[in-house]
C-alpha positions, 0 to 999 in steps of 0.5 A, spaced: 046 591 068 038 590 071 035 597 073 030 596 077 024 601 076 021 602 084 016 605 088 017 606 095 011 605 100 013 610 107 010 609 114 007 617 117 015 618 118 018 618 111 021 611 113 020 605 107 016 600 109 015 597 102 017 597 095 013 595 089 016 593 082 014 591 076 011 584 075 016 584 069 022 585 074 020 581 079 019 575 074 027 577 072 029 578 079 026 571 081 029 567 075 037 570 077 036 568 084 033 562 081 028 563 085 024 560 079 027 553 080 023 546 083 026 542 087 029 537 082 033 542 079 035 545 085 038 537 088 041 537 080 045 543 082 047 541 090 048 535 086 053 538 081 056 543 087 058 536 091 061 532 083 065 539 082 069 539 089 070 532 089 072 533 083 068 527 080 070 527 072 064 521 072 059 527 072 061 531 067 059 530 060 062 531 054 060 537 050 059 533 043 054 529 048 049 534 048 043 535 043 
């Protein structure tokens, strides 16, 4: 489970505006949501997502394949 380690940042009537967490976290959080991610990568995944609900065998590769 992730805890997040925050700070929060009100306005003059006590209501959160912001929040501030550690770099660390961030960086965590971002590869989770595969923020990280650059655009061939994320094509890959669409591309994947389309292969699987088309159920296209073709795509997949055989696990003894891979190095």
């Amino acid at each position: 489970m992730l805890t997040i380690s925050k700070k929060f940042i009100v306005d003059d009537q006590g209501r959160p505006q912001e929040v501030i967490i550690p770099w660390e976290q961030y960086q965590q959080i971002s590869e989770i949501l595969g923020l990280d991610l650059d655009e061939d990568a994320i094509d890959d995944l669409h591309q994947a997502q389309r292969d699987r609900a088309m159920k296209n065998q073709d795509a997949y590769v055989d696990l003894g394949a891979i190095q």
